[in-house]
C-alpha positions in Angstrom: 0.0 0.0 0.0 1.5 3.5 -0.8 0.8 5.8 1.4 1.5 10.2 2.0 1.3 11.4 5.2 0.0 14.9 5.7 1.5 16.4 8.8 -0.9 18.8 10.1 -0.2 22.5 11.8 1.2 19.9 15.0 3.1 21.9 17.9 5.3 19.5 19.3 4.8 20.7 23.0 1.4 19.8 22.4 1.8 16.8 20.9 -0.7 15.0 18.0 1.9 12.8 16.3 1.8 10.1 18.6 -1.1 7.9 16.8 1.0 7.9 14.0 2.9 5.0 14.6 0.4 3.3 15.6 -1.7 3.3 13.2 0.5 2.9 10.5 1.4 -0.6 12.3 -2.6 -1.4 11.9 -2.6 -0.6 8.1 0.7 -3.0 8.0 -1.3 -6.1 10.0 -4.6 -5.1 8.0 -3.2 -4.6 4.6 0.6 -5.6 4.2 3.6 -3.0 3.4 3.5 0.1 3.3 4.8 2.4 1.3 5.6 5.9 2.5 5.7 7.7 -0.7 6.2 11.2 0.8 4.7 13.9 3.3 3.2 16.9 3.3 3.6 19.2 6.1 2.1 21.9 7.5 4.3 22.5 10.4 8.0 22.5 11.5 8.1 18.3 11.8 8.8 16.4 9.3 9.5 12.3 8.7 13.0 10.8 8.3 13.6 9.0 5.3 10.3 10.4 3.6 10.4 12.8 1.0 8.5 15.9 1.3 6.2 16.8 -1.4 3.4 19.4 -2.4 0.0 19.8 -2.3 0.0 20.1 -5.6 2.1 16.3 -6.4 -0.7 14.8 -5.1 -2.0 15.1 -8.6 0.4 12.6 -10.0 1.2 10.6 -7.9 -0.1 7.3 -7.5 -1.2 6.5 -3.8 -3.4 4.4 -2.5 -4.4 6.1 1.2 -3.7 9.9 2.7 -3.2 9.4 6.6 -3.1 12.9 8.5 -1.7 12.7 11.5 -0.7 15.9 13.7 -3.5 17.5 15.2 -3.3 19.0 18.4 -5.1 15.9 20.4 -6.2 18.3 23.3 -8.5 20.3 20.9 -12.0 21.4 22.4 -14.8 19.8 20.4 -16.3 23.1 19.3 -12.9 23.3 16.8 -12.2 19.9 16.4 -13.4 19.8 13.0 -11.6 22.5 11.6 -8.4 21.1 10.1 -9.8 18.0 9.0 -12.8 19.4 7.4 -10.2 22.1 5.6 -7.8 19.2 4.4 -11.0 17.6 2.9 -11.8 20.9 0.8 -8.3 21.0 -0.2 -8.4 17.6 -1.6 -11.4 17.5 -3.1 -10.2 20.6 -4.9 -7.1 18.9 -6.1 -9.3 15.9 -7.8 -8.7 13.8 -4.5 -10.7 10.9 -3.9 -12.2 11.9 0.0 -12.4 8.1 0.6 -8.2 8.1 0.4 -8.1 10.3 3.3 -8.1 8.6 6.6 -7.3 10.7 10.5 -5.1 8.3 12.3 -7.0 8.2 15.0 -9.8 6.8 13.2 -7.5 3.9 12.2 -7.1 3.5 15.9 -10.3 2.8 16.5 -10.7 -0.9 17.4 -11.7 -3.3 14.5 -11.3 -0.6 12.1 -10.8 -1.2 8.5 -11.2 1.5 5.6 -14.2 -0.8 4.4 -16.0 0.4 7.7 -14.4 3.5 7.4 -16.2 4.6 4.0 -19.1 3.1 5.1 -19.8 5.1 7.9 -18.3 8.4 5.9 -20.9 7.8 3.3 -24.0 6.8 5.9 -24.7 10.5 6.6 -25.3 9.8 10.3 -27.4 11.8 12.7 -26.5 11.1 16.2 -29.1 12.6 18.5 -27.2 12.3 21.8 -28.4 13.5 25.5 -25.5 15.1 26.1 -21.6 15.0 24.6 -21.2 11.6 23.3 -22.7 12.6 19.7 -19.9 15.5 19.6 -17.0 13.7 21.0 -18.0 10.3 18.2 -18.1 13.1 15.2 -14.5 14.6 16.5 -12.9 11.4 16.9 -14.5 10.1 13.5 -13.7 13.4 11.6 -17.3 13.3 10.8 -19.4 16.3 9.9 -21.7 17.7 12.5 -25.7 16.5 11.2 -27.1 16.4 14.7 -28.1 19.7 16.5 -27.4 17.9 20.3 -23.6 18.9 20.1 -21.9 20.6 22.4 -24.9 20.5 25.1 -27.0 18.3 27.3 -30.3 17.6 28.9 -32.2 15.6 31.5 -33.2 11.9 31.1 -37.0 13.0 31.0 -36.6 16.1 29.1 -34.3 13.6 26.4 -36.9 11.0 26.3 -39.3 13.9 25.9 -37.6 15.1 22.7 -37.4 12.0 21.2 -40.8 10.9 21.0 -41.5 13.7 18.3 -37.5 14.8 17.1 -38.9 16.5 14.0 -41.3 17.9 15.6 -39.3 19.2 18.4 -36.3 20.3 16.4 -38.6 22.9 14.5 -39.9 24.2 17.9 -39.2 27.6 18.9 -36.2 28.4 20.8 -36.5 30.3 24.0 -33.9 31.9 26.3 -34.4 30.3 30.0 -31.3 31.6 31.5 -27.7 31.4 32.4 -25.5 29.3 33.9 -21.8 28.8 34.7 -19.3 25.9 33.4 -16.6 26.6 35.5 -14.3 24.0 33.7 -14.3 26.6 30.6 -14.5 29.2 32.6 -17.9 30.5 30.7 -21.6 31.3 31.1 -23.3 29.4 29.2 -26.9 29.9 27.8 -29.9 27.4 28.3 -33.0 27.4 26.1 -36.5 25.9 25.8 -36.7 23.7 22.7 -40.1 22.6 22.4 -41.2 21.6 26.1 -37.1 20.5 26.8 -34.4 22.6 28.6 -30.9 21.9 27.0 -27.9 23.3 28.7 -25.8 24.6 26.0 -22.4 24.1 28.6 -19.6 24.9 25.9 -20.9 27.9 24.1 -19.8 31.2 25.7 -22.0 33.0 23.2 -25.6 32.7 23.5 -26.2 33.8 19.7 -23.7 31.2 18.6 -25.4 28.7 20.6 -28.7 29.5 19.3 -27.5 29.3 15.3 -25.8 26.3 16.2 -28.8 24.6 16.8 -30.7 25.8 14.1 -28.0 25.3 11.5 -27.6 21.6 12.0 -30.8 21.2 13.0 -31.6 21.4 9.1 -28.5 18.7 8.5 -30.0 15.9 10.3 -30.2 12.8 7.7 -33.6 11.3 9.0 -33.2 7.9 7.5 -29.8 7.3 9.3 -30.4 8.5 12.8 -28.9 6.8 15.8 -30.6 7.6 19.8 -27.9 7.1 22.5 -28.2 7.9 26.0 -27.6 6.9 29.2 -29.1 6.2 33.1 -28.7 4.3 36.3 -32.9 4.4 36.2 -34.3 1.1 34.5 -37.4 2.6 34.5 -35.8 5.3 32.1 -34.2 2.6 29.9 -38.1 0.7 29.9 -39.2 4.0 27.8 -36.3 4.5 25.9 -36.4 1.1 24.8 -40.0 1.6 23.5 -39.0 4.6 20.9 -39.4 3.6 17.7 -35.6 4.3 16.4 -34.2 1.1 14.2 -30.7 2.4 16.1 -30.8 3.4 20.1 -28.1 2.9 22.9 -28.6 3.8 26.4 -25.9 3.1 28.2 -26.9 1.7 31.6 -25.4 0.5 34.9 -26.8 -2.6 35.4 -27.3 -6.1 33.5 -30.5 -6.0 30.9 -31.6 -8.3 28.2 -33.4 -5.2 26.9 -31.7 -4.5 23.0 -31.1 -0.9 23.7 -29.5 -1.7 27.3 -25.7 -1.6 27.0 -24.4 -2.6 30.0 -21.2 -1.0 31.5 -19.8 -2.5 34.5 -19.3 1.0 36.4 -17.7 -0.1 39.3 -14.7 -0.8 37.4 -13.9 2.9 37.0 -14.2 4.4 41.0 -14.7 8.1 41.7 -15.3 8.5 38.0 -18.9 9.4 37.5 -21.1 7.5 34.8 -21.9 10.4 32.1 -18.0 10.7 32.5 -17.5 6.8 31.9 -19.9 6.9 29.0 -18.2 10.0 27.3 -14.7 8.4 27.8 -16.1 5.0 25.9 -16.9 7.7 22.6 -13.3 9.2 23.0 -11.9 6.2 22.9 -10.2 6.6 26.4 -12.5 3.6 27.7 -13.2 0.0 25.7 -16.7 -1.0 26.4 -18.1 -2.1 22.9 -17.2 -1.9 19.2 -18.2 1.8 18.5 -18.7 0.7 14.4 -21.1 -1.9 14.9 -23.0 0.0 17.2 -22.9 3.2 14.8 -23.2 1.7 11.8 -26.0 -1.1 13.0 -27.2 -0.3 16.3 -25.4 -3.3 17.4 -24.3 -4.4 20.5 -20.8 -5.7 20.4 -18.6 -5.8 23.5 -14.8 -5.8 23.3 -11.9 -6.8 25.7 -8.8 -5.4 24.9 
């Protein structure tokens, strides 16, 4: 397999290069040799024994993949998208094949394969989340944003509440509630009315920004590829969720079920961290509970031991 490597705008006290390695020893047990056929780079770092090359090269030369690597891995999820989303433009407007280009962390992902790769680029998924695990899946998937419930979060009840009539409710008026304080970011943060649901908007500093968020990708969500995760220690709450009618739902739960849309996560393995904390670790990748492409792509629920 012949390969380029595009360095992104990496600061090495930062670090972003690490998965690099890695991943290109999963393409080697996946697909055989690789061939590093040169890199690109759009910082000061640079690969031994590679040659660099243009943007512009890419036009001749005959490759097979385009791993990025060098992104800044402690990048808020509000930005996250940024680079990759820019290199993406930049291919596509060299005659680039977007299915060539592959973030290393994606390839990091357990059981990945660029088969499952492309097929979950091309599924157009809408992941309506109750709180960050939608965002924190698109970031580490370099996915575009076609869910409005990024960035946010809301109550069990209010969640379950929204998804019992989600087109209904994402046309709904908005209305300012109030404010309230993330002291993580060090922001107020705005918290509106969406039909008859409160969401707390907790990493938007800028309550305009927050409210054409929402509206913005509320008009991207693909409604025949929708996925319905959540998550509660209540099994009451995971009785009702389990009765939507979404071909795709996951709520995450502490205990043992035999309900389909139960996925069980042994909490007590993880002391003093708290469960919405557990479950958004499992979508950055920080915690191995299932395999995130079955369950994406199919709604399937597929644990892993690693």
């Amino acid at each position: 397999m012949n390969i380029v490597v595009w360095l992104q705008n990496a600061n090495p006290n930062r670090g972003g290069v690490e998965l690099l390695n890695p991943a290109a020893n999963i393409l080697i047990r996946l697909y055989g040799k690789l061939n590093a056929i040169g890199f690109i780079s759009e910082s000061s770092l640079s690969l031994i024994n590679v040659k660099k090359i243009s943007k512009e090269d890419l036009k001749t030369l005959d490759f097979d993949l385009i791993l990025v690597t060098g992104e800044d891995t402690k990048v808020l999820v509000t930005n996250a998208q940024s680079n990759f989303v820019r290199i993406l433009k930049e291919a596509k407007s060299l005659g680039i094949d977007e299915d060539k280009i592959v973030l290393d962390r994606v390839v990091c992902v357990p059981n990945f394969t660029l088969e499952k790769y492309k097929k979950l680029r091309h599924s157009q998924l809408s992941i309506l989340s109750m709180n960050c695990f939608g965002g924190f899946c698109y970031h580490r998937f370099g996915l575009p944003f076609l869910s409005p419930t990024i960035n946010m979060f809301t109550s069990e009840r209010d969640f379950i509440k929204f998804l019992k009539d989600p087109m209904k409710n994402v046309k709904s008026e908005i209305k300012y509630l109030r404010t309230e304080r993330n002291v993580g970011l060090n922001i107020d943060y705005p918290v509106y009315q969406i039909g008859d649901t409160a969401w707390e908007m907790n990493h938007y500093g800028d309550a305009n920004v927050a409210y054409r968020k929402w509206c913005e990708r509320s008009f991207r969500i693909n409604w025949f590829n929708v996925i319905a995760v959540m998550h509660t220690k209540n099994p009451e709450i995971l009785e009702e969720f389990d009765k939507l009618p979404f071909t795709k739902k996951v709520c995450f739960v502490p205990f043992k079920t035999n309900l389909e849309s139960g996925f069980y996560v042994n909490s007590e393995k993880y002391k003093g961290v708290e469960f919405w904390d557990i479950i958004n670790r499992i979508a950055m990748g920080s915690i191995i509970a299932y395999d995130i492409w079955d369950m994406l792509l199919y709604g399937k629920k597929t644990p892993l031991t690693l």
